[in-house]
C-alpha positions as CSV (number, residue, x, y, z in Angstrom):
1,X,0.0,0.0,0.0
2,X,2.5,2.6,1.1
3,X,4.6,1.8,-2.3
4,X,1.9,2.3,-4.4
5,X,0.3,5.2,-3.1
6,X,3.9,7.4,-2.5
7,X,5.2,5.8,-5.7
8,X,2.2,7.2,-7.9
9,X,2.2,10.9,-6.2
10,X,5.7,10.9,-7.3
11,X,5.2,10.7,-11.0
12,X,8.9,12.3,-11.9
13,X,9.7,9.3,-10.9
14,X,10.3,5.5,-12.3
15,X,10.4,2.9,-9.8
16,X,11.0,-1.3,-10.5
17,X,10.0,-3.0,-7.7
18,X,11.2,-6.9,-7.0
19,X,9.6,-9.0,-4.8
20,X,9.0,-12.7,-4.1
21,X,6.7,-14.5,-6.7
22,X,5.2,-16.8,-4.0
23,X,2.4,-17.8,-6.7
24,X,2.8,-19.0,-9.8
25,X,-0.6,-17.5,-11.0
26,X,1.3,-14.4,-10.9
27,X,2.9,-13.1,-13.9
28,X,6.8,-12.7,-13.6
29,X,7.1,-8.9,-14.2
30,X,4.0,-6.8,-14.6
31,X,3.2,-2.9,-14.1
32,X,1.5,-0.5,-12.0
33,X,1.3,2.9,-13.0
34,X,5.0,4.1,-12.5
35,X,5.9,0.7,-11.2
36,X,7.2,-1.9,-13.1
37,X,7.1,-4.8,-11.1
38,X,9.3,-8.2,-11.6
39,X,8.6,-11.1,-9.3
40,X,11.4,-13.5,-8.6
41,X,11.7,-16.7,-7.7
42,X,9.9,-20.6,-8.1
43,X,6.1,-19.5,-7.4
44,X,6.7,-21.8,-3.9
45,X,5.4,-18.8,-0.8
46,X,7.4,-20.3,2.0
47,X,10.4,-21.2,-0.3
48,X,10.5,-17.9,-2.1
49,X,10.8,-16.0,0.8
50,X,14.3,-17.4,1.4
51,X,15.2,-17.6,-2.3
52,X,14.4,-13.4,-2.5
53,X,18.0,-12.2,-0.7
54,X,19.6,-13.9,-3.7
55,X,17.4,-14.0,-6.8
56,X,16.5,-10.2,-6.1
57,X,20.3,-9.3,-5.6
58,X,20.5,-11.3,-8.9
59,X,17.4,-9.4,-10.8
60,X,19.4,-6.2,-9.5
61,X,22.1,-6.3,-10.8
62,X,20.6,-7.3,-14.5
63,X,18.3,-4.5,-14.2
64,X,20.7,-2.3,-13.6
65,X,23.0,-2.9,-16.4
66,X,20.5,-0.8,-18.6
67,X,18.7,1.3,-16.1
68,X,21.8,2.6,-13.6
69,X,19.8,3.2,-10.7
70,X,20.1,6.2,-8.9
71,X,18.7,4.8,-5.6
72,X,17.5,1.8,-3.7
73,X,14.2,1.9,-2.0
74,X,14.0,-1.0,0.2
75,X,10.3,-1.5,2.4
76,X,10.9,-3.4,5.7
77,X,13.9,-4.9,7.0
78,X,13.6,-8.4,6.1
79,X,14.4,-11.1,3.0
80,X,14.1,-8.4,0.6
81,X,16.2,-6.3,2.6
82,X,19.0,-8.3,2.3
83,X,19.3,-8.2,-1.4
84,X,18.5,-4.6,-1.2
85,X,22.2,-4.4,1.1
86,X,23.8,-6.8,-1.2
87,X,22.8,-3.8,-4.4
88,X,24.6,-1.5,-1.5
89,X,27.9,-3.3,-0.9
90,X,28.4,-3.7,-4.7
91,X,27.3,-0.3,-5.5
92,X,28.6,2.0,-2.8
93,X,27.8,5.5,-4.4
94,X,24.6,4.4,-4.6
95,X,22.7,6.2,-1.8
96,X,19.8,3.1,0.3
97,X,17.3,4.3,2.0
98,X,14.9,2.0,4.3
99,X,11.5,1.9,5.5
100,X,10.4,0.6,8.6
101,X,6.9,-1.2,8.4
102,X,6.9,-3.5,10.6
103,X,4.3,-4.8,12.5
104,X,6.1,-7.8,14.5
105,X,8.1,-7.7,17.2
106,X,11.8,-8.4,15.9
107,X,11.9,-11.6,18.7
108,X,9.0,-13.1,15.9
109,X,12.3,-13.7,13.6
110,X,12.7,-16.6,15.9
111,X,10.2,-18.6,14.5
112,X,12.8,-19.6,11.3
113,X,14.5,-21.7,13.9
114,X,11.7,-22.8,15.7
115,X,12.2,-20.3,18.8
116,X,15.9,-21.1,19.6
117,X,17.9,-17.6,20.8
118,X,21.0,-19.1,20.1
119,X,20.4,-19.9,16.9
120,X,18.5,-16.8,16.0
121,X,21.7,-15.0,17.2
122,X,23.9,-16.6,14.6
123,X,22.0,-17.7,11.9
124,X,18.5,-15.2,11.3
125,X,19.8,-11.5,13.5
126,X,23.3,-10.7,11.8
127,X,21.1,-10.7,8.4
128,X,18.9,-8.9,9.5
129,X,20.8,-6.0,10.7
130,X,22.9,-6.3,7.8
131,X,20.2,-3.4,5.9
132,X,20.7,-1.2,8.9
133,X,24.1,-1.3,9.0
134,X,24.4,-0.1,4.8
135,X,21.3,2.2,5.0
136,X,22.2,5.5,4.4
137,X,18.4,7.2,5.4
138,X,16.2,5.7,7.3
139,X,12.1,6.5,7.3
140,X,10.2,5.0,10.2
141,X,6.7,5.2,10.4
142,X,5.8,5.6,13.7
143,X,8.3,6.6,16.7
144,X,8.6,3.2,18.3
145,X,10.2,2.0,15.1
146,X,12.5,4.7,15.1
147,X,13.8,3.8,18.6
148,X,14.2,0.0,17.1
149,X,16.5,1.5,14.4
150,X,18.1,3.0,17.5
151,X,18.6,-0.1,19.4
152,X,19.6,-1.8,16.1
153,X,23.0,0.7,16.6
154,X,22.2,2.5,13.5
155,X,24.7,5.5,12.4
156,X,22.7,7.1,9.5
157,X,19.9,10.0,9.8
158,X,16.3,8.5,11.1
159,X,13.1,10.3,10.0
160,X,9.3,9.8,10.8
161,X,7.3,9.6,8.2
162,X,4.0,7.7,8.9
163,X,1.7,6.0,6.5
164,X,-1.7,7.5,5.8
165,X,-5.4,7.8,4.5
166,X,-7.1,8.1,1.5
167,X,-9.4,10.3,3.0
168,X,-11.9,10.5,0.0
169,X,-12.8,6.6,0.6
170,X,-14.0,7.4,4.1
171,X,-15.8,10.5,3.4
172,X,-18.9,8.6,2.2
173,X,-21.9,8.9,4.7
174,X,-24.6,6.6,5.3
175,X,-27.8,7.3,5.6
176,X,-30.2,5.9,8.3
177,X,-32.0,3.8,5.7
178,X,-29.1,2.2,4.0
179,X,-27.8,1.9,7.6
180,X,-30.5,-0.2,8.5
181,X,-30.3,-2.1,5.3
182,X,-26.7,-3.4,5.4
183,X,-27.1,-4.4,9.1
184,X,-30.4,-6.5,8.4
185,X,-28.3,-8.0,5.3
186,X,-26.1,-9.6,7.9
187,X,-28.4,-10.4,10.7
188,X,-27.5,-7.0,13.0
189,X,-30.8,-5.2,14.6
190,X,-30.3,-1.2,14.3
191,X,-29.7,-1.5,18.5
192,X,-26.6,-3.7,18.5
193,X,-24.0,-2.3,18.7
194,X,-21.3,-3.2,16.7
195,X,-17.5,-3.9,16.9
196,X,-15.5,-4.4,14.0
197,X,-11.8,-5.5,13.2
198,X,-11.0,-4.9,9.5
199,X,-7.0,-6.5,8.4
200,X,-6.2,-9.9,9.0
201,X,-6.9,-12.9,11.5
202,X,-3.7,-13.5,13.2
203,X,-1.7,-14.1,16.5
204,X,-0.2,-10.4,16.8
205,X,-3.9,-8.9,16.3
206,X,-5.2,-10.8,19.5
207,X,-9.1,-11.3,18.3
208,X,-9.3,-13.9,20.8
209,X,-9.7,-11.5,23.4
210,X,-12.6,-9.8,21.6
211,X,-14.4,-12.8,21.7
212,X,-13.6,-13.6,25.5
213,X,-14.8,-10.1,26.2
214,X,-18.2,-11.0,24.5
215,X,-19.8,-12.7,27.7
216,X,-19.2,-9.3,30.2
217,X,-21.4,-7.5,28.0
218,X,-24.6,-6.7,27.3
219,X,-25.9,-9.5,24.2
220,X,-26.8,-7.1,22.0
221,X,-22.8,-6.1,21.7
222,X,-21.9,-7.8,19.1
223,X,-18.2,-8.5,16.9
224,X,-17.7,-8.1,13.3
225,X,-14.7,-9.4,11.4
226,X,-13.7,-8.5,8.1
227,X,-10.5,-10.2,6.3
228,X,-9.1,-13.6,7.1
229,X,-5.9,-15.2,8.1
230,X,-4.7,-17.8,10.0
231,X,-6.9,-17.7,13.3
232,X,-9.9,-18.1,11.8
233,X,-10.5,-21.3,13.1
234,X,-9.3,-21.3,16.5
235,X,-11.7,-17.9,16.5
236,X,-14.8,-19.9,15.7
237,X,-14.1,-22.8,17.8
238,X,-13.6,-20.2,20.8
239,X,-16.6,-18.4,19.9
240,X,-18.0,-21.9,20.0
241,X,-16.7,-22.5,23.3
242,X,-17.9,-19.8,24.9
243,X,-21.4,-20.0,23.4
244,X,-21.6,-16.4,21.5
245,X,-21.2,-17.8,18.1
246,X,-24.5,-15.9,17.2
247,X,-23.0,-12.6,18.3
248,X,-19.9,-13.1,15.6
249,X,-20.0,-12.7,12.2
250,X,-16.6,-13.5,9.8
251,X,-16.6,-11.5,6.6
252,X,-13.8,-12.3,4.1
253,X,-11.7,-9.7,2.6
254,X,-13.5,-6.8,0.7
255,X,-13.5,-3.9,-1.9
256,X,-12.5,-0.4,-0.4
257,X,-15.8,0.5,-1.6
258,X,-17.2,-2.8,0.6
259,X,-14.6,-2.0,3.4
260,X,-16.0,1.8,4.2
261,X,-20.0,0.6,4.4
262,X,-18.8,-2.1,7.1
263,X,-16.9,1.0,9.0
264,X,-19.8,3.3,9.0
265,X,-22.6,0.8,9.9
266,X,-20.4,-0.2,12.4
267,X,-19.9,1.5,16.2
268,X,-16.5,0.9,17.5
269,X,-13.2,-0.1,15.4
270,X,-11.3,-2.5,18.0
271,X,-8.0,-4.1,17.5
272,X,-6.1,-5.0,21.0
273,X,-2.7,-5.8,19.6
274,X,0.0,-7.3,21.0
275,X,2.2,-5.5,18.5
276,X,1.9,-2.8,16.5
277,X,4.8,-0.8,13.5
278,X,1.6,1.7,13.0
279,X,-1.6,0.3,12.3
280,X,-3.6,1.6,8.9
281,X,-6.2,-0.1,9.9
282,X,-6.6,2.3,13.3
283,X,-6.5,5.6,10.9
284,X,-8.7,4.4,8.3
285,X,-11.6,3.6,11.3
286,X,-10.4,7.0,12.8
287,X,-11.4,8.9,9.1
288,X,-14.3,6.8,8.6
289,X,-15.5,8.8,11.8
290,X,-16.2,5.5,14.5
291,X,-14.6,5.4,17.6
292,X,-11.4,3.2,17.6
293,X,-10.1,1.3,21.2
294,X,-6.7,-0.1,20.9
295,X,-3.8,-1.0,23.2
296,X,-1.0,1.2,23.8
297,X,1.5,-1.0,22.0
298,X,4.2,-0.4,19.3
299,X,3.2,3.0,17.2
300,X,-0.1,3.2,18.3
301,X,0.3,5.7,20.8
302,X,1.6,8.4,18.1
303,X,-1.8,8.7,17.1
304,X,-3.8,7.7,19.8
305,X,-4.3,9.8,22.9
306,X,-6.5,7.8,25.6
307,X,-9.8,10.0,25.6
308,X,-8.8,12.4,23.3
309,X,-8.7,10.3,19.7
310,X,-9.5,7.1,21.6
311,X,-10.1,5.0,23.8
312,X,-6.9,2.4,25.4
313,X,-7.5,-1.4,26.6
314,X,-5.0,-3.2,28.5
315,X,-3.3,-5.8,26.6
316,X,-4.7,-9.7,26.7
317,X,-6.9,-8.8,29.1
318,X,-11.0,-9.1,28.3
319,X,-12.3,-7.3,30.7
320,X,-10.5,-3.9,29.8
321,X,-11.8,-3.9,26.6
322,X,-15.1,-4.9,28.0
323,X,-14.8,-1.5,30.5
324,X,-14.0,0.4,27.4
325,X,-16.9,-0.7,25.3
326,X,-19.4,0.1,28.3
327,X,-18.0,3.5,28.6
328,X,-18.8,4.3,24.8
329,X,-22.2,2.8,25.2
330,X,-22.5,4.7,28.4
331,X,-21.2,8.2,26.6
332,X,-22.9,8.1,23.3
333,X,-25.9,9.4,23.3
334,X,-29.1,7.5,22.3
335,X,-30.7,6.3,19.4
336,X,-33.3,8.0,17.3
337,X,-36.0,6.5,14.5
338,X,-35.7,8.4,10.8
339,X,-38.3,7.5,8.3
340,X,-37.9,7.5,4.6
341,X,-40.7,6.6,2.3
342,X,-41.8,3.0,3.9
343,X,-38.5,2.1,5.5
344,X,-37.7,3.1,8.8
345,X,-34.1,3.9,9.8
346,X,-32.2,3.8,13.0
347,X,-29.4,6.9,14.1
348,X,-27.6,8.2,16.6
349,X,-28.3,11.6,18.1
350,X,-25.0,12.2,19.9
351,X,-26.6,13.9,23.2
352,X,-23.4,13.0,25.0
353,X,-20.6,14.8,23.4
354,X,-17.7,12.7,25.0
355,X,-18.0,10.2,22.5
356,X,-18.5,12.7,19.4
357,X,-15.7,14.8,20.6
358,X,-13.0,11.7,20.6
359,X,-14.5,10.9,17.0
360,X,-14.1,14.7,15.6
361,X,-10.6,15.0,17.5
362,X,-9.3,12.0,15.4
363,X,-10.9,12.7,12.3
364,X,-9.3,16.3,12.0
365,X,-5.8,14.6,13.3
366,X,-5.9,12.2,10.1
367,X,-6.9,15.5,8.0
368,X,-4.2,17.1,9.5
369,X,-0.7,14.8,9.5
370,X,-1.6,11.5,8.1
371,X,-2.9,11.8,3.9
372,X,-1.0,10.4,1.3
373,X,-0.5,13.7,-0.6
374,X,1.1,14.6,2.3
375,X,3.4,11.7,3.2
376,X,4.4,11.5,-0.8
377,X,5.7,15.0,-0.7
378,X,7.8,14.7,2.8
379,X,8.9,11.2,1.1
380,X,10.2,12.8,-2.2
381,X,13.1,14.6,0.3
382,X,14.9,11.0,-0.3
383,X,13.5,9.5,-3.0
């Protein structure tokens, strides 16, 4: 997301982008508006990952014998990061600059060798500081990744520069009729109130605790889940379990289009991560104009004040996000029948303007410091 929409804001510039194939339905080198995009390795997802360091040196350094690049643009610190040092160390004058993105905690590296620290020391953490130790500008996205870089012993200049919004997607509103209609389409009254998690279903986005949180409240509170992932299953089953499989509802992946009608029939965006490089999940809810309760993990806390464009929940622990949901429904304000022709509509009339106050506060901060116009032109200082 973040390459495509800086990359097409700065249309001066041409940009080849390589990156693991990791399916092969998908075409070896294709194009996206100023992005020409080659995709290396065997079409295998686990297998290419490992293969990227040295096929997208490889693709590099072919590339470059009839394009002379005048920069290196690497996204993350991980596989592809490592080829992206390799173009370094052979081309010197060439000036690498690295994003951080990163959503994991760097201890999640472990996993290639099945949680051993001694192994991860000497086989999985000199590679991956390798990028940091050739980068000569680093962009972080949110202030806790700059302090990683930090840690990491980096020596070169560190700038923030966060991702952001299309704020014209989220700027749609929703009647009380079509409201009313898209929440009877999937089995919601117009008085439940509605959480929803929009990104995908896995261990670091800690759904489970959601769902646990779902007997302390009231029944008509109900969880809404769009994208999938992993976790799926162990989130049905534990819905299951706990016997509020009626007051969940799993929604695959959608269009943007799709996406923004979930946010605005929805109340509250929740997410209580156990880690966190940003989160544009948190700022799309926050433009959409819904309240968004989060846990004050990773970057979150650069754009999340606790009652101010917020609301915090302690991590792995139900009932905090259970307090937090009570105090929205407790600060809202109270619901109010619309008519149009024959079908009756449900709103809110904010009485209570605790609630409204949070959701104005954090839709001006997204106006303010975190649109894509924006983070292109503060971008184009090092591309």
């Amino acid at each position: 997301m973040a390459v495509d929409e800086i990359a097409k804001r700065l249309d001066d510039h041409q940009f080849d982008l390589i990156t693991a194939r990791r399916d092969k339905k998908l075409a070896k080198i294709d194009k996206n508006n100023n992005i020409n995009i080659y995709r290396v390795g065997l079409g295998c997802p686990t297998l290419d990952k490992f293969l990227l360091p040295f096929c997208g040196f490889f693709k590099a350094l072919s590339l470059n014998k009839k394009n002379n690049y005048d920069k290196i643009w690497s996204l993350m610190a991980s596989q592809a990061s490592i080829a992206a040092a390799f173009f370094k160390i052979k081309f010197k004058n060439k000036k690498l600059i690295l994003t951080l993105q990163e959503g994991d905690e760097e201890e999640y590296l472990m996993r290639y060798v099945f949680g051993n620290k001694f192994l991860y020391k000497i086989l999985i953490r000199p590679w991956h500081l390798l990028v940091f130790k050739k980068a000569d500008q680093i962009v972080a996205i949110s202030e806790y990744l700059k302090k990683r870089a930090e840690i990491n012993g980096v020596s070169c200049p560190i700038e923030i520069i966060p991702n952001g919004v299309n704020l014209e997607n989220y700027q749609i509103e929703i009647g009380s009729v079509e409201r009313h209609e898209w929440r009877t389409k999937f089995g919601f009254k117009d008085e439940d109130i509605i959480l929803v998690h929009t990104g995908r279903l896995n261990y670091k986005n800690s759904l489970e605790n959601i769902i646990k949180a779902l007997p302390l409240l009231e029944e008509r509170v109900k969880f809404l889940s769009v994208g999938k992932g992993e976790e799926l299953e162990n989130l049905k089953n534990l819905a299951a379990k706990l016997k509020v499989s009626s007051r969940v509802y799993f929604q695959d992946f959608v269009p943007i289009e799709e996406l923004v009608k979930f946010l605005k029939i929805s109340d509250v965006f929740i997410r209580p991560s156990l880690s966190e490089g940003l989160g544009s999940s948190f700022l799309e809810a926050m433009a959409a104009g819904i309240l968004v309760i989060a846990t004050p993990v990773g970057g979150i806390p650069d754009f999340l004040v606790h009652g101010q464009t917020g609301l915090f929940c302690e991590v792995n622990n139900p009932k905090s996000i259970a307090e937090q949901v009570n105090y929205y429904i407790d600060n809202r304000g109270s619901l109010v029948s619309q008519k149009s022709g024959e079908t009756a509509g449900i709103s809110y009339d904010f009485e209570n303007k605790i609630i409204s106050g949070i959701i104005d506060r954090a839709r001006k901060l997204i106006e303010e410091k975190y649109t894509w116009p924006g983070i292109a032109d503060k971008m184009k200082k090092y591309l």
